[in-house]
N, C-alpha and C positions, 0 to 999 in steps of 0.2 A: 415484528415491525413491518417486512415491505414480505407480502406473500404473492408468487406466484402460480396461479391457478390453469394448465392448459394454456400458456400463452400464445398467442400466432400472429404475424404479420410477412404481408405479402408486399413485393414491390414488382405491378406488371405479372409476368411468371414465375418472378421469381420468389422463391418460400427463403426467406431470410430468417426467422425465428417459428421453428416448428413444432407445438405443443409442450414447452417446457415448463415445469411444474417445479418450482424453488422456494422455499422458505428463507429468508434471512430474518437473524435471531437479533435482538438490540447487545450491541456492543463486539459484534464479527468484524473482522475483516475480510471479506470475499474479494478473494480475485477471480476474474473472467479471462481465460486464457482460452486461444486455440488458433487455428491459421489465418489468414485472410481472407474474409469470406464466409465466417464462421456464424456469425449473428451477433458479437458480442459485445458489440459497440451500438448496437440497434436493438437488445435488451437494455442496457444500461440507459439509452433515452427514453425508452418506451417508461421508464418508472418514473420520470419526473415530467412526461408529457411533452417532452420536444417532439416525441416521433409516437403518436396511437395507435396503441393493439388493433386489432381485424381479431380477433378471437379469446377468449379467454378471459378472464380477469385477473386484475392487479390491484389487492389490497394494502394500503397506509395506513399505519397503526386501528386496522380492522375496519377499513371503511375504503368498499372502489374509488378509486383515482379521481375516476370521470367524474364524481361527485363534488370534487372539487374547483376551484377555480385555476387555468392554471400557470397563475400567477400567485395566488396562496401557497399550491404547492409548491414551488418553488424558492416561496420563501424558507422556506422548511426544508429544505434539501439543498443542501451546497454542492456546487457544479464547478470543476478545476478539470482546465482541456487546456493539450498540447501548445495548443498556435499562445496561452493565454489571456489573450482581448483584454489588456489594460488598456484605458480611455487615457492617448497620449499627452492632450491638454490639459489632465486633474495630475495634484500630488499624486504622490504613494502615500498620503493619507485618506485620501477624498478618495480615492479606486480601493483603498481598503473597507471604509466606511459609505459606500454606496447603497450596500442593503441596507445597513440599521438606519443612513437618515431617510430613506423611502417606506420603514417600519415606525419613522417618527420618535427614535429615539432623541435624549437631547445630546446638545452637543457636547457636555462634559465627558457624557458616558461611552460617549464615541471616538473621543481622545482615547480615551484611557483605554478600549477596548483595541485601538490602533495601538498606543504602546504596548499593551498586553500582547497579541499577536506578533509583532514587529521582535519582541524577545523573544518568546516562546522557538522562534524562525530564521534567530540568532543576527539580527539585524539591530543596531543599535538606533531606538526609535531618534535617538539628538540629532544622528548625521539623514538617516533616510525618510522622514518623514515629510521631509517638504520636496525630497529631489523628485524629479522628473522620470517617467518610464524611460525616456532616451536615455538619461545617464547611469542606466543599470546594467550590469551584465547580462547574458540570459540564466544565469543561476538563482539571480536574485529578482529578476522580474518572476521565475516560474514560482518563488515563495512569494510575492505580491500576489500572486493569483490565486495559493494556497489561502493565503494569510485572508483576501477576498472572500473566499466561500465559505470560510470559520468563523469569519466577521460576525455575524446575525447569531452565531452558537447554534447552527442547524442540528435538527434531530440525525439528518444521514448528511452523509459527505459523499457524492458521485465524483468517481475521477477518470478519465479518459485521455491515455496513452496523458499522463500529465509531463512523464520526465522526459519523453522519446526521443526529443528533441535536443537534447542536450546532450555533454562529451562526456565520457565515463564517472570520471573523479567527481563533478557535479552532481551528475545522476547518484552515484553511490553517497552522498551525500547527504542529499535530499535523501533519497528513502533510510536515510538513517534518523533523519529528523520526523519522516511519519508516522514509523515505529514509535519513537517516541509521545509523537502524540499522540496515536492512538493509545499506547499502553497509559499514558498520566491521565486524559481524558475518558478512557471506554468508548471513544466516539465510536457509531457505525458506520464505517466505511465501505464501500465497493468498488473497485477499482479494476479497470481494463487495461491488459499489457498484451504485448505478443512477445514478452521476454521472459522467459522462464524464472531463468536465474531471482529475476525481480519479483515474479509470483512465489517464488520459491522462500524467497527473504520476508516478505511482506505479509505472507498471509498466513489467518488463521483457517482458510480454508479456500481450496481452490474448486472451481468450475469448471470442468473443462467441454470446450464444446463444438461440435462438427456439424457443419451442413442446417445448422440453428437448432439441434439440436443436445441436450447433456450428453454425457458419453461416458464421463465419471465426475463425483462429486463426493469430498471431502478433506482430512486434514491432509496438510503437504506430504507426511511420512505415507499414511495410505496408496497415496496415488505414485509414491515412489517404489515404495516396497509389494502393495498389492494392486499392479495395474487390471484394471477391467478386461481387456484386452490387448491385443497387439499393437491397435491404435494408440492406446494408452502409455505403454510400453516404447514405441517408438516414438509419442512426441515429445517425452522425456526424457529418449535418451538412453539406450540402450550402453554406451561406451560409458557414457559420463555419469552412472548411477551412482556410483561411490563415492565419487564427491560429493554432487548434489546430497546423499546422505550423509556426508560428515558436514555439508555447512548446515542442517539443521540443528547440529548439535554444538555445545556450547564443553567449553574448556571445565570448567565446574563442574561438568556433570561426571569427568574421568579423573579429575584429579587426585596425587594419592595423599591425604593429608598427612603430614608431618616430615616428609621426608625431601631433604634438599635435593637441590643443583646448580653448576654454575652458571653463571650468562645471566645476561636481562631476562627479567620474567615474562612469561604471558599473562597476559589478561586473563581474570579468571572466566571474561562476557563474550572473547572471543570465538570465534566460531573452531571449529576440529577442523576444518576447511583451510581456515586462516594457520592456524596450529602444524598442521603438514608443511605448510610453504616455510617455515618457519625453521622446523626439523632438518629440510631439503639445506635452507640456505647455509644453515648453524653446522650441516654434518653432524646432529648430536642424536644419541638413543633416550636423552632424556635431560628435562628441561624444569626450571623454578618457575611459579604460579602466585599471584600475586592479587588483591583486592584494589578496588578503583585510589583507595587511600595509599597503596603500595604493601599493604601487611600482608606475608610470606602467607600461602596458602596451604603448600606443598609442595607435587612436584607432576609430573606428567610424563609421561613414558612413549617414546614411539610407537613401542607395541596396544598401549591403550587407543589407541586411536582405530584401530582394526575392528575388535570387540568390547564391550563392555567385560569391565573383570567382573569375575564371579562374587560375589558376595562372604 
């Protein structure tokens, strides 16, 4: 879907994006992680044309950028950033349906594509559709802005530092609703954080990158478990490996079936992460496991959380 070939751009002296060379595959979720400074928010414009290469090429679905208009491409790529920029004076129907009526869709389809998103993002379109950006939280203006770049049904969805902004419990919120879309959708999404933890949770494959250039590049377990080097290794977190590798992992994946315990159950979706704090609060060596309908799964064991049991 979006190939990068040798990409570079200079601002003055400065080498912000340094010969990087990336494929993203249709239906990834890529995240762009690394310090401040990194290049990774000046890759992610350079693909939709806010900010032009100096070097290299940049193919869309097998055809350079600059070939396009760029204003076509940007129809075709939804763009969701921090600040938001909802237009204070339209509903949150009109700031959702801003691309499709400038695609000419009609107005029915435009409704209906505002209630669709408007649920999908857990907003009930009866009460939020006509209100105001002023009368929104910032929880809910930043899914107005989601809800905005998925409007049109873009081929890729760019995102930049979209939650940053926001207090934890909203943040961990939201990106529990992007996972979801992404997984019901396939959408392709790319996404730029300077939060681990959130590149950690979100992606199907992480970027990491220094000085504008890759450094390592692959799925979240890799870069945890086999860092490239010490760079790698230290911006992940050398103390905090262990967690970070139990929140990849999910409750289901240890559970022992058939066999009880007392207490409220875990989720079978929840993370081994989640599962520990759990254990900690409970004082328990082992715990019941349970399906989103509540049907008994098993049970989970303190000890499974360490290693995988052997087969």
């Amino acid at each position: 879907m979006i190939e990068l070939r040798h990409v570079g751009k200079s601002f003055g002296a400065t080498r912000a994006v340094d010969g990087v060379t990336l494929t993203i595959t249709r239906g990834e979720f890529v995240v762009l992680v690394g310090a401040s400074g990194s290049g990774k928010s000046t890759l992610l414009k350079m693909i939709n044309r806010l900010v032009e290469h100096d070097d290299g090429s940049i193919l869309f679905a097998g055809q350079e950028i600059r070939s396009f208009k760029p204003e076509d491409i940007r129809r075709r790529m939804g763009y969701a950033i921090q600040s938001i920029g909802l237009f204070p004076h339209w509903s949150v129907a009109r700031n959702i349906g801003a691309v499709p009526e400038l695609l000419g869709w009609p107005a029915a389809r435009i409704a209906a594509r505002v209630d669709e998103l408007l649920t999908l993002l857990d907003l009930d379109p009866a009460l939020y559709r006509k209100r105001w950006p002023s009368q929104l939280s910032g929880g809910q203006q930043q899914r107005i802005g989601v809800a905005r770049a998925l409007a049109a049904d873009p081929e890729l969805l760019l995102m930049d530092e979209p939650f940053g902004a926001l207090d934890p419990i909203t943040r961990a919120a939201l990106q529990v609703e992007m996972a979801r879309i992404h997984q019901s959708s396939g959408k392709t999404i790319v996404l730029v954080t300077h939060d681990i933890e959130e590149a950690l949770r979100l992606a199907t494959r992480i970027v990491l990158l220094d000085h504008g250039r890759v450094v390592q590049d692959g799925a979240p377990a890799q870069l945890l478990e086999q860092p490239a080097d010490d760079f790698v290794r230290e911006f992940f977190g050398r103390t905090e490996l262990g967690l970070r590798l139990l929140a990849l992992h999910r409750v289901a994946e240890r559970v022992r079936a058939g066999e009880t315990a007392d207490g409220e159950p875990l989720a079978d979706t929840m993370t081994l992460r989640d599962a520990l704090s759990q254990f900690v609060l409970r004082r328990a060596e082992r715990l019941p496991v349970a399906d989103a309908s509540g049907r008994p799964l098993g049970a989970l064991h303190f000890s499974d959380l360490l290693l995988p049991r052997s087969a």
